[in-house]
ZAMARGU-4260 file (C-alpha; in steps of 0.2 Angstrom, whole numbers, plus 5000, padded with zeros to 4 digits):
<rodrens>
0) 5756/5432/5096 | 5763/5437/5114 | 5761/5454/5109 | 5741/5453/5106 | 5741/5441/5121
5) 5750/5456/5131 | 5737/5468/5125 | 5723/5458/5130 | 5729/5456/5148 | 5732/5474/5152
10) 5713/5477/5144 | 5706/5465/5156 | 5716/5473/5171 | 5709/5491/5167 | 5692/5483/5165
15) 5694/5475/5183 | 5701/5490/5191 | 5685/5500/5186 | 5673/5486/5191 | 5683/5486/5206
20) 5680/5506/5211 | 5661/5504/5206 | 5660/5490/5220 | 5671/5497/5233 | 5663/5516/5230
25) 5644/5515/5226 | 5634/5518/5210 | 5634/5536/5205 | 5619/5545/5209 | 5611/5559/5199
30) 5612/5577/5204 | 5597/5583/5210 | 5590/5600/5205 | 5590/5614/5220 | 5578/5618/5228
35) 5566/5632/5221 | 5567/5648/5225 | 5555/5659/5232 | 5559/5671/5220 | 5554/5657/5207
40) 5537/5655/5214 | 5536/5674/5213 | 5537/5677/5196 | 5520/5667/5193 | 5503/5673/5191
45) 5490/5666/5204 | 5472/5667/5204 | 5462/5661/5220 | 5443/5664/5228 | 5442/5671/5246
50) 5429/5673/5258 | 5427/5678/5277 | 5418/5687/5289 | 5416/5705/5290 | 5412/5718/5304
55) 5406/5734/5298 | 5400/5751/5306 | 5401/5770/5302 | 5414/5785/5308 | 5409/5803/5307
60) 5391/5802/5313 | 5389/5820/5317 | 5372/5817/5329 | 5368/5817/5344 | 5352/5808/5346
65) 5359/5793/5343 | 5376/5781/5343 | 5379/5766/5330 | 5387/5750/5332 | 5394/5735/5323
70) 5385/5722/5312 | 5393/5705/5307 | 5392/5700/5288 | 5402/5689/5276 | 5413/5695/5261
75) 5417/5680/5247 | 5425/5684/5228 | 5440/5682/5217 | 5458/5690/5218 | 5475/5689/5208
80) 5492/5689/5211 | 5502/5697/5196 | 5522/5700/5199 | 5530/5717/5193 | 5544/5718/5200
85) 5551/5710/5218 | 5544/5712/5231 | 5530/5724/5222 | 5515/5715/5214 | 5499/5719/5207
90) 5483/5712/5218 | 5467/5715/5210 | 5450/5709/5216 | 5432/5707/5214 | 5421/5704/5230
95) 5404/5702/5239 | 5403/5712/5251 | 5391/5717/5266 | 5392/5732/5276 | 5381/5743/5287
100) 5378/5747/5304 | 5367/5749/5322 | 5360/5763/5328 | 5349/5767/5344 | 5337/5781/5339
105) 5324/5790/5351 | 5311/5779/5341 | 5319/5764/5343 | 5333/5752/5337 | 5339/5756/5319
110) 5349/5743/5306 | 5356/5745/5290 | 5362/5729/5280 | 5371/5735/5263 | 5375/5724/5248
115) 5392/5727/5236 | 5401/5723/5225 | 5419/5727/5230 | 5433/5731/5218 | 5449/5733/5225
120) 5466/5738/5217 | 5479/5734/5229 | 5499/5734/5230 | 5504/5720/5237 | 5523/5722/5246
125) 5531/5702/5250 | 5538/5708/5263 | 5545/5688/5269 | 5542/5672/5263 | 5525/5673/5272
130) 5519/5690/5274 | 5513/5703/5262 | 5505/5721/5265 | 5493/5728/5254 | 5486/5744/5252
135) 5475/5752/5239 | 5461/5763/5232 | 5445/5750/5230 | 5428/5755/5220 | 5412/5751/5228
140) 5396/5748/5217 | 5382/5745/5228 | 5369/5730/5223 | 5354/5733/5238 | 5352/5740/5256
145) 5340/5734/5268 | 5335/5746/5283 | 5324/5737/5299 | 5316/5747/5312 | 5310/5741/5329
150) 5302/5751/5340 | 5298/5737/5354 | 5283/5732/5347 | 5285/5732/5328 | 5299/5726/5315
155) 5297/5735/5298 | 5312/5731/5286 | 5313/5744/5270 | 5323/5734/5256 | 5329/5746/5240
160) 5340/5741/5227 | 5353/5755/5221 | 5340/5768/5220 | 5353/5782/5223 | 5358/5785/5205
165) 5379/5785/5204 | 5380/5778/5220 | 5397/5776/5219 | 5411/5776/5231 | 5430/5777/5232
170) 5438/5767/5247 | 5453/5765/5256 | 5460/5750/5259 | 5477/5743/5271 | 5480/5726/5276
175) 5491/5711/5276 | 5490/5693/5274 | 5500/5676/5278 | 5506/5662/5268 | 5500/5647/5278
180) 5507/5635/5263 | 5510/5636/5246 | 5490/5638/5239 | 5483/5643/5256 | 5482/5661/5267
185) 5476/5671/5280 | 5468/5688/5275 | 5463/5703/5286 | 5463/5721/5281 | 5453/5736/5286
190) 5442/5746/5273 | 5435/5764/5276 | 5425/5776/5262 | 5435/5791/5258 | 5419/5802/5253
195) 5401/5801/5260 | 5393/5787/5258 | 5374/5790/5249 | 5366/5774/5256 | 5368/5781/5274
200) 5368/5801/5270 | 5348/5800/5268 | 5348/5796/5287 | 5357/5813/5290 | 5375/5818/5294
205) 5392/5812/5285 | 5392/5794/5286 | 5406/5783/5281 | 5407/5763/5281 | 5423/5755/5289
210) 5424/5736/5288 | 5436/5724/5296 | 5439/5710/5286 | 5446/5693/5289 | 5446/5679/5279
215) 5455/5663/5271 | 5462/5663/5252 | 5463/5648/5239 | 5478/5652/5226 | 5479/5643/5212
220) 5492/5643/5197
</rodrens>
């Protein structure tokens, strides 16, 4: 019987010392996890629409009657983001996008307004935790083209739509853009035909469009 008493009374010691530590040192919390890595991020796919404004003119206009200047328009579409290997990843896109150009002629003022649809195929470099570089080839297909003239006294607009056969053309494309959060960025990038462009060559020498771009992007998972 004093043996079992014994026992009892060293149990209920041991069970007092360790209600004793809880109280003196806390609960025990749970770990928490740490934090996610940007590499984890990385490795997912995103999708996202953009759209922004665009300023287009030509290079290469090999007349002397005449100079062109810049016209605003808007470019809006769909991209995605798909990881290869870090930092590289594959940035595909599919845009509207308007283009064209100002010109002053001897008979008056002259404006072309052209409608595509954009395909980019970029590599895109993650180059920090907020900033990429992409560059690419991108494939223009174009949709319609609207040319105004004014002499001063008379506006006449001329609207065709892809009339030119295999109209065609391969572009070059370099730009970057920054990771304001998570799900949002800033784009801006520069694109420039890498042959003659037929919606301008009809008008006489080797035209090419260059656009500057800039925009925001949506990305979702």
């Amino acid at each position: 019987m004093k043996k079992t008493l014994f026992l009892v009374a060293i149990c209920l010691l041991v069970a007092g010392s360790v209600s004793a530590q809880g109280y003196y040192y806390g609960p025990r919390h749970a770990r928490r996890p740490p934090p996610r890595s940007q590499y984890d991020d990385f490795y997912k796919v995103r999708v996202g629409v953009t759209g922004g404004l665009s300023i287009a003119n030509t290079v290469n206009a090999y007349n002397e009657n005449y100079s062109t200047g810049a016209i605003t328009g808007f470019n809006a579409g769909l991209f995605m983001d798909i990881p290869l290997i870090y930092p590289l990843s594959f940035a595909p896109e599919v845009l509207y996008s308007q283009k064209g150009y100002a010109a002053v002629t001897p008979d008056g003022d002259f404006t072309q307004r052209s409608n595509y649809i954009d395909v980019p195929l970029l590599a895109k470099f993650h180059l920090s935790p907020t900033f990429n570089f992409l560059i690419g080839p991108q494939v223009s297909f174009p949709v319609s083209t609207t040319n105004s003239y004014n002499t001063g006294f008379v506006v006449t607009d001329e609207h065709y739509y892809n009339t030119y056969g295999n109209g065609t053309i391969l572009d070059g494309v370099v730009g970057v853009s920054f990771d304001l959060s998570r799900d949002v960025e800033l784009r801006a990038r520069y694109t420039i035909d890498l042959q003659q462009n037929p919606q301008n060559a009809s008008y006489g020498g080797d035209y090419r469009n260059q656009v500057w771009q800039i925009g925001l992007g949506f990305k979702f998972e």
